[in-house]
N, CA, C and O atoms as a GROMACS GRO file, in nm:
protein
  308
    1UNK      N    1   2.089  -1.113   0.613
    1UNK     CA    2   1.951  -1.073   0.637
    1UNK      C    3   1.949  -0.922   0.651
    1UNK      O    4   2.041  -0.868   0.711
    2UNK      N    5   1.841  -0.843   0.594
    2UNK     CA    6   1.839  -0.745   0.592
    2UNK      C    7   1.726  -0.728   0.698
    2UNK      O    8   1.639  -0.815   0.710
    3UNK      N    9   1.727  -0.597   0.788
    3UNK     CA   10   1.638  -0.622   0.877
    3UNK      C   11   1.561  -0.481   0.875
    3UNK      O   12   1.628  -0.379   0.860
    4UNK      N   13   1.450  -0.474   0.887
    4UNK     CA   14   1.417  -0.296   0.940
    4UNK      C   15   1.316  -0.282   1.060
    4UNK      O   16   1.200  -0.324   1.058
    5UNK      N   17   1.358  -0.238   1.131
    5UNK     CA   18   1.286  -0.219   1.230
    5UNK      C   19   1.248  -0.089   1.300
    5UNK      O   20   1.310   0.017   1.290
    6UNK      N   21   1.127  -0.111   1.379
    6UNK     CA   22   1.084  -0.007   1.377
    6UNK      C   23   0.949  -0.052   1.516
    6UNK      O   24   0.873  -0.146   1.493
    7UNK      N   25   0.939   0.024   1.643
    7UNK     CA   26   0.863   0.016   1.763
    7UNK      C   27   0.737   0.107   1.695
    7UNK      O   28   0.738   0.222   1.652
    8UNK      N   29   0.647   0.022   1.702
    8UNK     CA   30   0.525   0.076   1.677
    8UNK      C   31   0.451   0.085   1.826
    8UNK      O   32   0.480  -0.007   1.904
    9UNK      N   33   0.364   0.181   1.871
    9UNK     CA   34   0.307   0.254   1.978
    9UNK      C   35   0.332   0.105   2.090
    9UNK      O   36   0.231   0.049   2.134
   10UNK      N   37   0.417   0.074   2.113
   10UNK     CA   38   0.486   0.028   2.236
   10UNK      C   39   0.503  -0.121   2.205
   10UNK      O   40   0.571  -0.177   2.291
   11UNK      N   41   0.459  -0.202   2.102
   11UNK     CA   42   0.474  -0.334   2.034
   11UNK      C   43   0.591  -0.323   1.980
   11UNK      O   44   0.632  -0.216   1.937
   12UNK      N   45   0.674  -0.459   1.974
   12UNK     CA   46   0.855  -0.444   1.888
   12UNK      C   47   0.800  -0.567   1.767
   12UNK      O   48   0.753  -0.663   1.828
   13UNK      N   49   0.797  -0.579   1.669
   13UNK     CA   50   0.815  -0.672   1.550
   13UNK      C   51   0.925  -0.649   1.488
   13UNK      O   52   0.977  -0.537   1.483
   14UNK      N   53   0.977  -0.766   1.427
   14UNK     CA   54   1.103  -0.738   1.323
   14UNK      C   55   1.083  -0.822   1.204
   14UNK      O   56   1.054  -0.940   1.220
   15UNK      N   57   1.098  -0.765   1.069
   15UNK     CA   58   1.084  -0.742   0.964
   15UNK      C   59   1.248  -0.818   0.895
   15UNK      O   60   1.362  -0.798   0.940
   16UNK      N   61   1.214  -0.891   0.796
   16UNK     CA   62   1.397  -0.884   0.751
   16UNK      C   63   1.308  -0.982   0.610
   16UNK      O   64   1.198  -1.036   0.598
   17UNK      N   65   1.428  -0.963   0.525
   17UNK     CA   66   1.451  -1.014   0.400
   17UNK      C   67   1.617  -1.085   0.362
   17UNK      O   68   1.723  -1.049   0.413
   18UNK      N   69   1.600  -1.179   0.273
   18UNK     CA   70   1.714  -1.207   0.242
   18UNK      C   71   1.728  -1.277   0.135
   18UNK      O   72   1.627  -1.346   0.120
   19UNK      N   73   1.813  -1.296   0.042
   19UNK     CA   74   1.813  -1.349  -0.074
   19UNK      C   75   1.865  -1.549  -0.029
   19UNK      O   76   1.987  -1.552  -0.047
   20UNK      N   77   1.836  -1.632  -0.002
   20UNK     CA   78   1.877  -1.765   0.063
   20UNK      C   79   1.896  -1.838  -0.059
   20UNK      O   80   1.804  -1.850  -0.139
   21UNK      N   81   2.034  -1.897  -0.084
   21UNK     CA   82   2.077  -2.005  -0.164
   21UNK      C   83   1.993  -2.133  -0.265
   21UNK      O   84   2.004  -2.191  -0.373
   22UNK      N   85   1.892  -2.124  -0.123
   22UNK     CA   86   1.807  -2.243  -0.179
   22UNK      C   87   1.678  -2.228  -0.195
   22UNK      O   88   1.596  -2.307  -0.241
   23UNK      N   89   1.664  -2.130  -0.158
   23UNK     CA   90   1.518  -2.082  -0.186
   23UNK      C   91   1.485  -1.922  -0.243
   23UNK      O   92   1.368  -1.886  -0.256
   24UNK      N   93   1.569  -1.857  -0.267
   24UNK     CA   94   1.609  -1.701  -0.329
   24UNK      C   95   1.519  -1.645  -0.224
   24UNK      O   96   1.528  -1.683  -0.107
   25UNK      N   97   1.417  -1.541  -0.268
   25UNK     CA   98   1.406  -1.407  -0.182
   25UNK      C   99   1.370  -1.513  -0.064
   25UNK      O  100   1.366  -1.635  -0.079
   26UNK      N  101   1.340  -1.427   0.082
   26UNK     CA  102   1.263  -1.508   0.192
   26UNK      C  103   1.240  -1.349   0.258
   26UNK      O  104   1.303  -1.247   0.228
   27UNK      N  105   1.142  -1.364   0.345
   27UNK     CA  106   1.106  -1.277   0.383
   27UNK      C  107   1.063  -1.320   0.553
   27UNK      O  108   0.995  -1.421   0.575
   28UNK      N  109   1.112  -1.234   0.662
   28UNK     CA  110   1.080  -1.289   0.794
   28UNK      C  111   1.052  -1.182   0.849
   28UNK      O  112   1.110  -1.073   0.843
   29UNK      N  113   0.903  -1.234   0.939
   29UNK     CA  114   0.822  -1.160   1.006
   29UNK      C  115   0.850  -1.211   1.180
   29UNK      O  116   0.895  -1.320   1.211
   30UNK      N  117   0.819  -1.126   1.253
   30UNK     CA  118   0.804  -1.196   1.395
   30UNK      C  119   0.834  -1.090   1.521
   30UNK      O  120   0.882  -0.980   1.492
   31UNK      N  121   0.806  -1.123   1.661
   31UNK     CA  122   0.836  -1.051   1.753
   31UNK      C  123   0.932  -0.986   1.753
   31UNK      O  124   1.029  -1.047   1.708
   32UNK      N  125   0.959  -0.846   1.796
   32UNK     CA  126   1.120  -0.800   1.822
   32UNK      C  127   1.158  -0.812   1.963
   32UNK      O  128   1.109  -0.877   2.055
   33UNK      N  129   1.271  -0.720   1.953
   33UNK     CA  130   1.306  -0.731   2.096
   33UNK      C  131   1.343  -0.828   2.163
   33UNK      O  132   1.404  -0.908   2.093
   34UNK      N  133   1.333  -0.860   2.279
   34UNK     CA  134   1.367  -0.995   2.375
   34UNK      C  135   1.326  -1.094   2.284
   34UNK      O  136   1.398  -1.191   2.257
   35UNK      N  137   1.210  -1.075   2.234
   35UNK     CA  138   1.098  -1.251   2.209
   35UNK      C  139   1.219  -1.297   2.102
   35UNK      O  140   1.287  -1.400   2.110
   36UNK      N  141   1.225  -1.199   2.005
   36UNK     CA  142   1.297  -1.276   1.865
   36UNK      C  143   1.430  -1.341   1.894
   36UNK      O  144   1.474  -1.422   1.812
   37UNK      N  145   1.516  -1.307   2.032
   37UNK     CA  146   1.631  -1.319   2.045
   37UNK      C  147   1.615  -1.424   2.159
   37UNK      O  148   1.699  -1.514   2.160
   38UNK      N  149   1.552  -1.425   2.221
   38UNK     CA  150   1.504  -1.551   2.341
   38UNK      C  151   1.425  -1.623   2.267
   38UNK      O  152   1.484  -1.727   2.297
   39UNK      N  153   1.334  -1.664   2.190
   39UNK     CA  154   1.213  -1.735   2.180
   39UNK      C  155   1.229  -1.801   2.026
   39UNK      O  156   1.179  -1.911   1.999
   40UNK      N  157   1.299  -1.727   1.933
   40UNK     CA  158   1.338  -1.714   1.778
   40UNK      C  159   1.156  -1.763   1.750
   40UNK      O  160   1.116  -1.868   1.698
   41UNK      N  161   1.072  -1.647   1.803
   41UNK     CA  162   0.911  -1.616   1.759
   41UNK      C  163   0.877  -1.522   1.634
   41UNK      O  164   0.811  -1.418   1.627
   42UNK      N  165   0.967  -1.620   1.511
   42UNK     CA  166   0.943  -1.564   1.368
   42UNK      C  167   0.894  -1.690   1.290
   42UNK      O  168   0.897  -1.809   1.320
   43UNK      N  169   0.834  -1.606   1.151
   43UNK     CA  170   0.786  -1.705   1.053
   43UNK      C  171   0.873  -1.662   0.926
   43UNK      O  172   0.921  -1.549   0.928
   44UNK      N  173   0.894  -1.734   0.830
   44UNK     CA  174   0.896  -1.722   0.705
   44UNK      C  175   0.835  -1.716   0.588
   44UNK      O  176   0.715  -1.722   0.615
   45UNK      N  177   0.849  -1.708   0.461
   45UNK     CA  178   0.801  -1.733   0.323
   45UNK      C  179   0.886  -1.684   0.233
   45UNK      O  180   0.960  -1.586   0.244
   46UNK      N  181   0.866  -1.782   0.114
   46UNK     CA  182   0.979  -1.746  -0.001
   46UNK      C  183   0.846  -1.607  -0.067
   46UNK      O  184   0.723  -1.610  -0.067
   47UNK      N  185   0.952  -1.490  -0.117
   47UNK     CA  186   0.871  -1.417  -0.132
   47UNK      C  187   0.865  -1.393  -0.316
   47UNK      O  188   0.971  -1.418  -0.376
   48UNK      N  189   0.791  -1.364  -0.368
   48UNK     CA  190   0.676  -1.278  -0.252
   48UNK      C  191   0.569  -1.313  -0.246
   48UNK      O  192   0.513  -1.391  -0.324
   49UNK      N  193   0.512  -1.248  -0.129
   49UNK     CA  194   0.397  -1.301  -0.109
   49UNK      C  195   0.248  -1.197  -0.082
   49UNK      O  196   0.247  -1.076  -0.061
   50UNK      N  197   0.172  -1.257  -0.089
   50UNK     CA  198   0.028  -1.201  -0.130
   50UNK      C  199  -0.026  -1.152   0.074
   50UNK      O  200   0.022  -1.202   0.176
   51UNK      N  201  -0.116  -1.064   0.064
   51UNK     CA  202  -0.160  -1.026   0.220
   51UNK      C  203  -0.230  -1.154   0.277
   51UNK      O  204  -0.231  -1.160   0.400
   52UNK      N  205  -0.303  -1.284   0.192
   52UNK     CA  206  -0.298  -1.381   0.299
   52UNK      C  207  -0.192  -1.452   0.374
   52UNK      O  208  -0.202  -1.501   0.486
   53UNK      N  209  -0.062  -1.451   0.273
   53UNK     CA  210  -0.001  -1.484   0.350
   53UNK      C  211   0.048  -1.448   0.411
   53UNK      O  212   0.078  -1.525   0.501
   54UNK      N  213   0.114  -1.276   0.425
   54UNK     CA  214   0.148  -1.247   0.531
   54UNK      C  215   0.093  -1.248   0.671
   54UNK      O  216   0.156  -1.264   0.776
   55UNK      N  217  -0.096  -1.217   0.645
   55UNK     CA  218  -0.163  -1.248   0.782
   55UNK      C  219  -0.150  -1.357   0.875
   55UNK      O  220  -0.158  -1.360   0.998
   56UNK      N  221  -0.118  -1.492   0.746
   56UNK     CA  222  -0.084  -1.590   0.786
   56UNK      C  223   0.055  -1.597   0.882
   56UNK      O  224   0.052  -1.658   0.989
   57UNK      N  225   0.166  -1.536   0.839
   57UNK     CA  226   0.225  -1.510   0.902
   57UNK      C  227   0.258  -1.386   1.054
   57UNK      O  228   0.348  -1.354   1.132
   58UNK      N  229   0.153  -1.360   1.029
   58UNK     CA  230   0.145  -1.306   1.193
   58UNK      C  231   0.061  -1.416   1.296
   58UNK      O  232   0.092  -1.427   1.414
   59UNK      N  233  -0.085  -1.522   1.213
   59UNK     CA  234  -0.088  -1.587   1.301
   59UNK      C  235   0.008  -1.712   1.332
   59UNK      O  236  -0.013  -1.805   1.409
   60UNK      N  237   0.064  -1.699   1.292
   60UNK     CA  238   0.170  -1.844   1.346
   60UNK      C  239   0.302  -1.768   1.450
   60UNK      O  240   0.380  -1.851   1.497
   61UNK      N  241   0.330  -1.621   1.486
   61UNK     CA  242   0.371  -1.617   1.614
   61UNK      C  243   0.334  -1.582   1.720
   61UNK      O  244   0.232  -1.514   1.735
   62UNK      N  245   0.437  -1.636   1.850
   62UNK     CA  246   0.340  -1.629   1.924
   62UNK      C  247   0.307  -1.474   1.984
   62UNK      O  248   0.204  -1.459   2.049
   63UNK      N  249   0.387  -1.372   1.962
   63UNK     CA  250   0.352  -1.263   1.960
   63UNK      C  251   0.220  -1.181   1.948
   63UNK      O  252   0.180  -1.077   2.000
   64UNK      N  253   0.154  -1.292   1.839
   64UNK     CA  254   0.008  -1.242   1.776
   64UNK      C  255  -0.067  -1.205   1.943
   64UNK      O  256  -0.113  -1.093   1.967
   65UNK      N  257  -0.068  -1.319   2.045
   65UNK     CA  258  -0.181  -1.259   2.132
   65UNK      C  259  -0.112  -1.162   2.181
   65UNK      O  260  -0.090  -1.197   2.297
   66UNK      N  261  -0.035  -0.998   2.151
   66UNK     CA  262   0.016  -0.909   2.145
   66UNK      C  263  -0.092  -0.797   2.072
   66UNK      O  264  -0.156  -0.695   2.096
   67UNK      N  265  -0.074  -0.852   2.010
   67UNK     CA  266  -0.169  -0.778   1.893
   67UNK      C  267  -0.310  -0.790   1.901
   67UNK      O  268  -0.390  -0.715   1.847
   68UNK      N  269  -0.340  -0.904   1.981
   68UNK     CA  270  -0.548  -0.904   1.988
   68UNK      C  271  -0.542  -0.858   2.165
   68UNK      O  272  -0.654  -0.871   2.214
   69UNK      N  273  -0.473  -0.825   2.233
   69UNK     CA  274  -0.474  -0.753   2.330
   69UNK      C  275  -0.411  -0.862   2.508
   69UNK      O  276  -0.457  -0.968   2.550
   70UNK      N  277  -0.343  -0.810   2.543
   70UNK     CA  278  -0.287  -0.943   2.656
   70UNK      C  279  -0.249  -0.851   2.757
   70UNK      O  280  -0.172  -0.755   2.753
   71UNK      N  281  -0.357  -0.928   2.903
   71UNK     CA  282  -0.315  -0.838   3.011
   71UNK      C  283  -0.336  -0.674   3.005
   71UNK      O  284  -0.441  -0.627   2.961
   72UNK      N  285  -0.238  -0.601   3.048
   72UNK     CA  286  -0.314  -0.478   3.046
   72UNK      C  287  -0.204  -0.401   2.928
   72UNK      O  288  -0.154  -0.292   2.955
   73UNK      N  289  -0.181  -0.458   2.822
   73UNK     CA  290  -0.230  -0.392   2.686
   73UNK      C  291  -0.284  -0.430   2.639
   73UNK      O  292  -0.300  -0.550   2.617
   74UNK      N  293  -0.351  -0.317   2.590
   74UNK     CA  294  -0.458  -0.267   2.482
   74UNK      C  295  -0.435  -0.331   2.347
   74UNK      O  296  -0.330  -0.344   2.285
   75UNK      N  297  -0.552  -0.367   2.317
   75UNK     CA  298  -0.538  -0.368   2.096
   75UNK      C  299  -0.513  -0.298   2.059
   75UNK      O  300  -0.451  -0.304   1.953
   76UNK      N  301  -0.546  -0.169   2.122
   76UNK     CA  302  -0.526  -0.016   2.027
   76UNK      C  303  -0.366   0.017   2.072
   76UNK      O  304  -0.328   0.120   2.017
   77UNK      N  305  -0.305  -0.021   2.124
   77UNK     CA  306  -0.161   0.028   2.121
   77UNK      C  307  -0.114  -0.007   2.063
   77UNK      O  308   0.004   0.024   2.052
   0.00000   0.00000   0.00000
């Protein structure tokens, strides 16, 4: 798996690609940090894929209520 990562204004996601035996490219989206390594709060898709599905793939972790705002962060961070 190839991974790139990168802390955006205080949110962790991790990003990775990989070429898989049985399904060639795949592409994985999901929490970074603690969540991805405690929680394994990622999605997949054989790639590639189009921006519904990636949106799609932000709503299916659970990270997303991260991103529409939880507790005292902000959406805008």
């Amino acid at each position: 798996m190839e991974l790139l990562y990168k802390k955006i204004k205080g949110l962790e996601f991790i990003i990775g690609a990989k070429i898989d035996a049985s399904f060639g490219p795949v592409i994985m989206f999901g929490s970074g940090g603690v969540m991805v390594e405690l929680f394994n709060d990622v999605a997949f898709r054989v790639a590639p894929i189009n921006k519904n599905e990636a949106l799609d793939m932000i709503e299916e972790i659970k990270g997303k209520k991260l991103l529409e705002g939880f507790r005292r962060i902000s959406r805008n961070e």
